[in-house]
N, CA, C, O and CB atoms as a CASP TS submission, in Angstrom:
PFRMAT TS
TARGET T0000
AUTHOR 0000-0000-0000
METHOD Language model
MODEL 1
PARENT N/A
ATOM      1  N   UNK     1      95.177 137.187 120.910  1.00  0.00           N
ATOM      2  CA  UNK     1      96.251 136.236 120.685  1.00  0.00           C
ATOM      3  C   UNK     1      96.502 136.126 119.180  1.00  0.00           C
ATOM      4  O   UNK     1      95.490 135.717 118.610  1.00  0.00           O
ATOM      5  CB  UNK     1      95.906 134.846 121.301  1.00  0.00           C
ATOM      6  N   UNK     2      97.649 136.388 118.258  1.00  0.00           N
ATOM      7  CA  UNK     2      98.144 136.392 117.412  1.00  0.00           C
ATOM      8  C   UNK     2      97.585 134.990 116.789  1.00  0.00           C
ATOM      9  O   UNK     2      96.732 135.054 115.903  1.00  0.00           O
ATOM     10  CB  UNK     2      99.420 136.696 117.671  1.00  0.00           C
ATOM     11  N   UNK     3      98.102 133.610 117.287  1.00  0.00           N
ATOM     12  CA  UNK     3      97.812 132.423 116.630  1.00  0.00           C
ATOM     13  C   UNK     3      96.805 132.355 115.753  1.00  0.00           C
ATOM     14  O   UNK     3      96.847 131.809 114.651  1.00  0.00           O
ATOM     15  CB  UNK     3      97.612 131.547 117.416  1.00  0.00           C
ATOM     16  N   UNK     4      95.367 133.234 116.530  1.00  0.00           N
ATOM     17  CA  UNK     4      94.343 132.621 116.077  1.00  0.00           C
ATOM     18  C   UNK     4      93.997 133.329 115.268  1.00  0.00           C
ATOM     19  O   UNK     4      92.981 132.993 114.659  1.00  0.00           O
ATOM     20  CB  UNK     4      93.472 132.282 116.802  1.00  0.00           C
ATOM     21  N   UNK     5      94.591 134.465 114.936  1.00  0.00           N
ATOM     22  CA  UNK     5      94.444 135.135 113.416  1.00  0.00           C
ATOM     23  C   UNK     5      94.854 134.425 112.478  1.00  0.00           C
ATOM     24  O   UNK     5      96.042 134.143 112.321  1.00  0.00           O
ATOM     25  CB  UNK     5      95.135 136.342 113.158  1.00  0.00           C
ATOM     26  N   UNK     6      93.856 134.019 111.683  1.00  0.00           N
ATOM     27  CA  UNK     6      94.592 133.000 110.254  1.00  0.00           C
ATOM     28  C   UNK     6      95.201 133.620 109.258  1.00  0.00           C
ATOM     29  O   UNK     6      96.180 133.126 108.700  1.00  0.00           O
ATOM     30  CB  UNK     6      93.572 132.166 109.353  1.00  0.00           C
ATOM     31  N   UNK     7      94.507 135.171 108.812  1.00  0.00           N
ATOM     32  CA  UNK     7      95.261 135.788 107.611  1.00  0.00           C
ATOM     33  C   UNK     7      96.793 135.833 107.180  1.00  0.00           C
ATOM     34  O   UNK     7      97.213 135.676 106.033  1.00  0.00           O
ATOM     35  CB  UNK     7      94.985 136.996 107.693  1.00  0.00           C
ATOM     36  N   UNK     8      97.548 136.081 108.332  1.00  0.00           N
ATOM     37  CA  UNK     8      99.009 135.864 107.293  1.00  0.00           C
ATOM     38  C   UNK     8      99.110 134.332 107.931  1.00  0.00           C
ATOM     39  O   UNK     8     100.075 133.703 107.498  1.00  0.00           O
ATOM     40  CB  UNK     8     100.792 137.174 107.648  1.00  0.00           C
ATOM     41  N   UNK     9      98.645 133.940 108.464  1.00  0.00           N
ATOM     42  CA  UNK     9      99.243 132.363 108.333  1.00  0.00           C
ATOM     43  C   UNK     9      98.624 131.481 106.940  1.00  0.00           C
ATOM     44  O   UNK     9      99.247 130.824 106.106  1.00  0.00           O
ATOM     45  CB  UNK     9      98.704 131.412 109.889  1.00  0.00           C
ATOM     46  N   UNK    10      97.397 131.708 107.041  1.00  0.00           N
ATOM     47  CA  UNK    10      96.866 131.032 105.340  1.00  0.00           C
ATOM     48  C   UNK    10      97.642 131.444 104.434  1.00  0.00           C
ATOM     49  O   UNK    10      98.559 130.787 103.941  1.00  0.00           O
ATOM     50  CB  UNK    10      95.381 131.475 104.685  1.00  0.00           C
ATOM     51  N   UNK    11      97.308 132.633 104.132  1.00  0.00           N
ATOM     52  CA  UNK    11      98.455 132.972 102.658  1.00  0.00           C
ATOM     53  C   UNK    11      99.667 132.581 102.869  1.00  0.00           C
ATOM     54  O   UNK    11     100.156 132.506 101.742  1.00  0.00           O
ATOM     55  CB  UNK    11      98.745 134.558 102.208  1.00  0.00           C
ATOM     56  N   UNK    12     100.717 132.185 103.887  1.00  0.00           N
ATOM     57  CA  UNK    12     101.926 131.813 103.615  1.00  0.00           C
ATOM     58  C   UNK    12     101.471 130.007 103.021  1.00  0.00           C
ATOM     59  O   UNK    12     101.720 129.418 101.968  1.00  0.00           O
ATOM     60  CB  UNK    12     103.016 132.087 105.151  1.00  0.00           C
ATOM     61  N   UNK    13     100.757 129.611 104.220  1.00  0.00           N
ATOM     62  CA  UNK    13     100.681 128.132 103.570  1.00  0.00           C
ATOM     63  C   UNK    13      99.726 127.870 102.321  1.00  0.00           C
ATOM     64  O   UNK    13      99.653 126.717 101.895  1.00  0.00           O
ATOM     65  CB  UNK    13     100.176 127.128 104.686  1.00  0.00           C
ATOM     66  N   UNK    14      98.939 128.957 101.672  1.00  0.00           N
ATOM     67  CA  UNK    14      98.747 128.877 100.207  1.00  0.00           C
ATOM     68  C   UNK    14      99.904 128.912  99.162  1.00  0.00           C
ATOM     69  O   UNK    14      99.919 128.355  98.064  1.00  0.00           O
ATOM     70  CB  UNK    14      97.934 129.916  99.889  1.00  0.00           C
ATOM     71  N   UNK    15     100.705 129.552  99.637  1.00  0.00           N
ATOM     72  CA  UNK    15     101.640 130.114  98.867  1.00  0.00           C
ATOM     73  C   UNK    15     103.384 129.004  98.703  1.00  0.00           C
ATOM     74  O   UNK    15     104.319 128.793  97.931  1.00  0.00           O
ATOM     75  CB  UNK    15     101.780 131.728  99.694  1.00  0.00           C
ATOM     76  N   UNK    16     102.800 128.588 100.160  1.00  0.00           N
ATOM     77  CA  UNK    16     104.190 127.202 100.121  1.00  0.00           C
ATOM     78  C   UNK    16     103.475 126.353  99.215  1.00  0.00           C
ATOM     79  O   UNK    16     104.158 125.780  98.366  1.00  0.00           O
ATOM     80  CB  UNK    16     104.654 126.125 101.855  1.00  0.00           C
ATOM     81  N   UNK    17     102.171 126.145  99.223  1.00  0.00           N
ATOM     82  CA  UNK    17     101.574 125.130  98.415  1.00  0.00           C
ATOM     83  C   UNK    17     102.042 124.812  97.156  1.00  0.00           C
ATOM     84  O   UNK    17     102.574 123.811  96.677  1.00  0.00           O
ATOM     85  CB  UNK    17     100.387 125.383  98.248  1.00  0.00           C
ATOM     86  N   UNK    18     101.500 126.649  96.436  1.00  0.00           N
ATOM     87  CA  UNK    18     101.345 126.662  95.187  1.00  0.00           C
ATOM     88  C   UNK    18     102.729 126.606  94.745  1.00  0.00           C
ATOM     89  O   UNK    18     102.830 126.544  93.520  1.00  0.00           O
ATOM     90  CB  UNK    18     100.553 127.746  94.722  1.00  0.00           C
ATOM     91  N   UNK    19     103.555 126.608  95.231  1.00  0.00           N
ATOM     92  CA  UNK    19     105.368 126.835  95.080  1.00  0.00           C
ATOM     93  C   UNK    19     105.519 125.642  94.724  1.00  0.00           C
ATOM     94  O   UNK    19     105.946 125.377  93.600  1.00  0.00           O
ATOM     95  CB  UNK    19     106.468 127.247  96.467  1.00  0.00           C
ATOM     96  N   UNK    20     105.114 124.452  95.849  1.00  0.00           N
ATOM     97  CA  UNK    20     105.612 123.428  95.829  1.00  0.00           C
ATOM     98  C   UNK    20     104.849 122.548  94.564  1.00  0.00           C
ATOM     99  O   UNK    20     105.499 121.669  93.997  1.00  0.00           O
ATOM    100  CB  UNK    20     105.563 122.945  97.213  1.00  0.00           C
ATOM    101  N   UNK    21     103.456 122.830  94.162  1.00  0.00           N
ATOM    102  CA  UNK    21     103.149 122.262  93.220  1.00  0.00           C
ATOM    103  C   UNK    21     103.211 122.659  91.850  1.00  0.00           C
ATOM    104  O   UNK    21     102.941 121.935  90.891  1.00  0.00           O
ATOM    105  CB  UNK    21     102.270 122.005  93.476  1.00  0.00           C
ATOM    106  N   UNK    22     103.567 123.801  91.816  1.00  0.00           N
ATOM    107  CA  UNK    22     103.741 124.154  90.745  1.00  0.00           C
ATOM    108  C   UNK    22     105.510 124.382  89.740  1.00  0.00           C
ATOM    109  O   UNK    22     105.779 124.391  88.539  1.00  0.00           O
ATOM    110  CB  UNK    22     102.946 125.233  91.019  1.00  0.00           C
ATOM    111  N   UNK    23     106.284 124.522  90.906  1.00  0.00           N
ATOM    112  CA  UNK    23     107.267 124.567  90.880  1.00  0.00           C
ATOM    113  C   UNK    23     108.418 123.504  91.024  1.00  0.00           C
ATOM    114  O   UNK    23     109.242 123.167  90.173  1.00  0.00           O
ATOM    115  CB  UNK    23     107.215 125.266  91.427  1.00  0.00           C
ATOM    116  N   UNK    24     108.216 122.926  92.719  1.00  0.00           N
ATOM    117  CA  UNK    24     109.060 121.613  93.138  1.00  0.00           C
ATOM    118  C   UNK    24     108.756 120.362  92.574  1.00  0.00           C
ATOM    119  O   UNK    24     109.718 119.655  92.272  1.00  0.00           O
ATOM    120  CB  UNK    24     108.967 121.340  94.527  1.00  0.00           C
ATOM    121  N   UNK    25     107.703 119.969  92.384  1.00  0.00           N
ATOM    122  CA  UNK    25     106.827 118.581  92.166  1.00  0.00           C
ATOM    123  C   UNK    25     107.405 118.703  90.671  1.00  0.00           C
ATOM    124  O   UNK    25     108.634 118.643  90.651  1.00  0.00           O
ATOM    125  CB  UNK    25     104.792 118.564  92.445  1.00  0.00           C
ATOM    126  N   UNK    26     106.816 118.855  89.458  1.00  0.00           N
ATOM    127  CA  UNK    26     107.595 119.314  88.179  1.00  0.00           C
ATOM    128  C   UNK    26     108.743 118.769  88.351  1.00  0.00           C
ATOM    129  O   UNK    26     108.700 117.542  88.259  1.00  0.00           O
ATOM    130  CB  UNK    26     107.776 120.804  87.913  1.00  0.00           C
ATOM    131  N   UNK    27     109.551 119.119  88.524  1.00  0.00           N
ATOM    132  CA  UNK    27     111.304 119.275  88.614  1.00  0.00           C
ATOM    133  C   UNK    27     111.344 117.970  89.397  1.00  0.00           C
ATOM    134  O   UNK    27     111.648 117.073  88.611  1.00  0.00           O
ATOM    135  CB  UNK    27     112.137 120.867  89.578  1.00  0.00           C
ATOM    136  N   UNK    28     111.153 117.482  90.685  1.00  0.00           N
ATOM    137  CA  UNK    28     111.199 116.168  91.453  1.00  0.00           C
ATOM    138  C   UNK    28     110.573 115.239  90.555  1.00  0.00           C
ATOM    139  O   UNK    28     111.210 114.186  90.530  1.00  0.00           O
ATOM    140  CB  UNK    28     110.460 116.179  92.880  1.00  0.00           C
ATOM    141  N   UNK    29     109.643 115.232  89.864  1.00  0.00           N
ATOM    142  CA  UNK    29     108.926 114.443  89.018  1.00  0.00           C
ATOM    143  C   UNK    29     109.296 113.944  87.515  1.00  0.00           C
ATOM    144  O   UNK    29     108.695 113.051  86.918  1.00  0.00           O
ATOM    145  CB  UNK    29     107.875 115.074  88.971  1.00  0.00           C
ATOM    146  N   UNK    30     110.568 114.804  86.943  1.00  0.00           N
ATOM    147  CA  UNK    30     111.296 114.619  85.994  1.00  0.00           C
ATOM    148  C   UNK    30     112.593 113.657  85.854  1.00  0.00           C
ATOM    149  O   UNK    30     113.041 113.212  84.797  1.00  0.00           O
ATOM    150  CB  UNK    30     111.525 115.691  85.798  1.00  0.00           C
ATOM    151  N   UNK    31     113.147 113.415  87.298  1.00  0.00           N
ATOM    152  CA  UNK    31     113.801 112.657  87.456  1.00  0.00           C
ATOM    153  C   UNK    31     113.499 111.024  87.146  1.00  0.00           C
ATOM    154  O   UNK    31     112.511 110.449  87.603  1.00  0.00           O
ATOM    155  CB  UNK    31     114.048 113.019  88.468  1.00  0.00           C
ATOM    156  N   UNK    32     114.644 110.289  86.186  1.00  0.00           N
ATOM    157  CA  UNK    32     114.923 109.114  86.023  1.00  0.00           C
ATOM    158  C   UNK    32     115.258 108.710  87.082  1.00  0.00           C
ATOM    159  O   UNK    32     116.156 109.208  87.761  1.00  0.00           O
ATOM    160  CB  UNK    32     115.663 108.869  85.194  1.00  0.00           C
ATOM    161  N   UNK    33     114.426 107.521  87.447  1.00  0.00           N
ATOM    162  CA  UNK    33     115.207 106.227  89.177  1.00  0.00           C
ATOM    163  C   UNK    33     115.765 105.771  88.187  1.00  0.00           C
ATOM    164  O   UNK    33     115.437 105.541  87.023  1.00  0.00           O
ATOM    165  CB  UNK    33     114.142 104.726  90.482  1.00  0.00           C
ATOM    166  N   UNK    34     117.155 105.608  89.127  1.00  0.00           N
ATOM    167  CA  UNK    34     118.494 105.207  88.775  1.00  0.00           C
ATOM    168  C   UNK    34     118.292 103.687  89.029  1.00  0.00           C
ATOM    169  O   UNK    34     118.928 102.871  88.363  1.00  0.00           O
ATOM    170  CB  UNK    34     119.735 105.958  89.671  1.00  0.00           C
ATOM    171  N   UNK    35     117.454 103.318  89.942  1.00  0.00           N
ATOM    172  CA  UNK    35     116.938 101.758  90.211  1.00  0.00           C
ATOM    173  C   UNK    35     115.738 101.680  90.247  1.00  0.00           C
ATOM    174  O   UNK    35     114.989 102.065  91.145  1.00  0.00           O
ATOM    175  CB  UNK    35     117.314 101.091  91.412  1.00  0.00           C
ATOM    176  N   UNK    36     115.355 100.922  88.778  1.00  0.00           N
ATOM    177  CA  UNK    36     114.234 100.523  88.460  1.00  0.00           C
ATOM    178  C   UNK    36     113.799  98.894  89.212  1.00  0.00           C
ATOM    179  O   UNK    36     114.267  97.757  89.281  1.00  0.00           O
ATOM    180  CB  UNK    36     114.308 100.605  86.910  1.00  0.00           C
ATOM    181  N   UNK    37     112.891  99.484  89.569  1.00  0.00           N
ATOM    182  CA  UNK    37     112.619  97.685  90.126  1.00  0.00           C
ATOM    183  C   UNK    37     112.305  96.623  88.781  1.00  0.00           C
ATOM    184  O   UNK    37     111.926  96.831  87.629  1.00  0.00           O
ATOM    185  CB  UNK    37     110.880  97.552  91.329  1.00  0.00           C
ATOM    186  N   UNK    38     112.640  95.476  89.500  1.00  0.00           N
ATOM    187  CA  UNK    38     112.219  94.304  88.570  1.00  0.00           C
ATOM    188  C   UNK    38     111.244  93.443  89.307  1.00  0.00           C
ATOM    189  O   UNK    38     110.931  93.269  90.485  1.00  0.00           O
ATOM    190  CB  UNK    38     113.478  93.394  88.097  1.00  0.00           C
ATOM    191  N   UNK    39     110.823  92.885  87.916  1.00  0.00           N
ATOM    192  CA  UNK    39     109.429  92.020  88.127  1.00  0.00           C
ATOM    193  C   UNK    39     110.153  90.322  88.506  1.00  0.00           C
ATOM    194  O   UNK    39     110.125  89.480  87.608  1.00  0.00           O
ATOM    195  CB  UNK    39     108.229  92.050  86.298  1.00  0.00           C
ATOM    196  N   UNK    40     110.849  89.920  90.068  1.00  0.00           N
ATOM    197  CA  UNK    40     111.091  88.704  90.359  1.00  0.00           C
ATOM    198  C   UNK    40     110.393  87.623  90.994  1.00  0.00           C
ATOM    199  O   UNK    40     110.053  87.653  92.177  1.00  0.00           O
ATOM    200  CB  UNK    40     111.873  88.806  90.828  1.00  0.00           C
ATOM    201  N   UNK    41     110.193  86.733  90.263  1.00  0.00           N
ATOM    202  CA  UNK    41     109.127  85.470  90.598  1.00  0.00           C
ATOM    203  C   UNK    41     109.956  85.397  92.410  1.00  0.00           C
ATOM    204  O   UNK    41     111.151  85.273  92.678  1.00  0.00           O
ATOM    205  CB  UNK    41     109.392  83.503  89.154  1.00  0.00           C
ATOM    206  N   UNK    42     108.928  85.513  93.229  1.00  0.00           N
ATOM    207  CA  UNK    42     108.985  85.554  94.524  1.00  0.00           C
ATOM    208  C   UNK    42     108.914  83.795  94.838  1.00  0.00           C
ATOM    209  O   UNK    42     107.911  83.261  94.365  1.00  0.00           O
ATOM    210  CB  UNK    42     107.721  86.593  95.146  1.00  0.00           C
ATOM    211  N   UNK    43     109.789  82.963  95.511  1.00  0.00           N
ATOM    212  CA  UNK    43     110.088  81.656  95.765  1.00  0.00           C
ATOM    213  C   UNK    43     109.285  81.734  97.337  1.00  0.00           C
ATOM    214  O   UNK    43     109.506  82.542  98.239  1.00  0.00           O
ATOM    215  CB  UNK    43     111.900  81.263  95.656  1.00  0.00           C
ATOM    216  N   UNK    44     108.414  80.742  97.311  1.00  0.00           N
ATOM    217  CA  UNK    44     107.543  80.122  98.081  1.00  0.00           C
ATOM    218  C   UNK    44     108.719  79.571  99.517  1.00  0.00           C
ATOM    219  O   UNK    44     109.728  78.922  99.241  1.00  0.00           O
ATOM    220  CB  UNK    44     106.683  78.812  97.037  1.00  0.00           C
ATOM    221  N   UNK    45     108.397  79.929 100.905  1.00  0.00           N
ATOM    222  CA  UNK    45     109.507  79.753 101.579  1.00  0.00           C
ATOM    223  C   UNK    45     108.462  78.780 102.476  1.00  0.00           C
ATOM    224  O   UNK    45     107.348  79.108 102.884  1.00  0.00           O
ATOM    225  CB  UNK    45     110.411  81.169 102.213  1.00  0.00           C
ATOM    226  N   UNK    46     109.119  77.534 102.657  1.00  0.00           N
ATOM    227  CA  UNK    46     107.894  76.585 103.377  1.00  0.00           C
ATOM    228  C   UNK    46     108.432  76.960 105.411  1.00  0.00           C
ATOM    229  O   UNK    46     109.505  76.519 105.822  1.00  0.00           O
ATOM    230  CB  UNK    46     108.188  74.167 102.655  1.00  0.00           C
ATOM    231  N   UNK    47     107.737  77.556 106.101  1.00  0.00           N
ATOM    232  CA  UNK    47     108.018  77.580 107.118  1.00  0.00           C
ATOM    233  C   UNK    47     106.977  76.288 107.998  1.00  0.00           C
ATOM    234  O   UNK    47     105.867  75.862 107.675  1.00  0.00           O
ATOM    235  CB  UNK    47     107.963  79.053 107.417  1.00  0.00           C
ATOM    236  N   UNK    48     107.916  75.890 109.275  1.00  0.00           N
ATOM    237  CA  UNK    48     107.283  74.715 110.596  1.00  0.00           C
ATOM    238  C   UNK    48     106.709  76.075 111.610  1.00  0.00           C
ATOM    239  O   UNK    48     106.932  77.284 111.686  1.00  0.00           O
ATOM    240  CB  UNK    48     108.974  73.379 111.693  1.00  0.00           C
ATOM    241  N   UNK    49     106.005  75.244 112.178  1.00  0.00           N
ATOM    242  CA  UNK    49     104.909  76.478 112.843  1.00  0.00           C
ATOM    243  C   UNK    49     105.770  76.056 114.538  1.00  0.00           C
ATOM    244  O   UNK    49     106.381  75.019 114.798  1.00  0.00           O
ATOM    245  CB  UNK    49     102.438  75.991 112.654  1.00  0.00           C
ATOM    246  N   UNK    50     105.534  77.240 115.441  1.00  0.00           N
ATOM    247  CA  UNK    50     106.417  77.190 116.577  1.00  0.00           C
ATOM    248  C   UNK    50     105.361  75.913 117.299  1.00  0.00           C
ATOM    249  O   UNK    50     104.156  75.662 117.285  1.00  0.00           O
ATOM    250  CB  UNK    50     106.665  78.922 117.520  1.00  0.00           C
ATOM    251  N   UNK    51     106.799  75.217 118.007  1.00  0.00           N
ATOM    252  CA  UNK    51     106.121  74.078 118.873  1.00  0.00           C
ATOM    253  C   UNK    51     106.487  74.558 120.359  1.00  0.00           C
ATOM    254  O   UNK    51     107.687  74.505 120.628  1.00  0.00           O
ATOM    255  CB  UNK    51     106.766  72.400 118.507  1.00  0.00           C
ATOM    256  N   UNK    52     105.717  74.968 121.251  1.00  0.00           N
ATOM    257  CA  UNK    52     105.405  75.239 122.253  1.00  0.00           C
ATOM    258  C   UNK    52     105.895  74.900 123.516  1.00  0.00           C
ATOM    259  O   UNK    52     105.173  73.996 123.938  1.00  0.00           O
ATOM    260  CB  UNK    52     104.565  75.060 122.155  1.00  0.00           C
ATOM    261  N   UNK    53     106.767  75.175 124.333  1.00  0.00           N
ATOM    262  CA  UNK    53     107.032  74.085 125.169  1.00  0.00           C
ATOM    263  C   UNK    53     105.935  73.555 126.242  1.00  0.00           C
ATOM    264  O   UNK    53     106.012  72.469 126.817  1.00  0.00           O
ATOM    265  CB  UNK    53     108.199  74.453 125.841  1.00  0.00           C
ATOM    266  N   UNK    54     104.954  74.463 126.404  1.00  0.00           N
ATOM    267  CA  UNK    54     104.238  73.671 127.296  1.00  0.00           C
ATOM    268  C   UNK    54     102.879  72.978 126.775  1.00  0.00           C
ATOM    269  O   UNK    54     102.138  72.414 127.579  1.00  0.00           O
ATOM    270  CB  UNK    54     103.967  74.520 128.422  1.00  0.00           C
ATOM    271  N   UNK    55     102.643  73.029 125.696  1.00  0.00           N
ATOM    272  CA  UNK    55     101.337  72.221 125.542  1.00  0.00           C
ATOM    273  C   UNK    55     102.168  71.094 125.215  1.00  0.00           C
ATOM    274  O   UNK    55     101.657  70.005 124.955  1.00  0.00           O
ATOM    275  CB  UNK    55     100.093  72.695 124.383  1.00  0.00           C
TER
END
């Protein structure tokens, strides 16, 4: 059964690896976010707790 030969299946997924880290990641990783988050004081929201109808 083909599957269970690993040789050309490893080297392709070594090879997507090294592509992607050496190549894609770089380049994806150079990019400026266009939306920077901000640091907003988060407001305390007072919630009533559910009242039950049968107890």
């Amino acid at each position: 059964m083909p599957q269970l030969n690993p040789h050309p299946w490893f080297s392709i997924m070594m090879t997507s690896w090294l592509i992607f880290l050496l190549i894609i990641q770089p380049k994806l990783l150079s990019f400026i976010p266009t939306n920077n988050p901000h640091n907003n004081l988060q407001t305390n929201i007072k919630t009533q707790p559910w009242i039950w109808p049968w107890t």
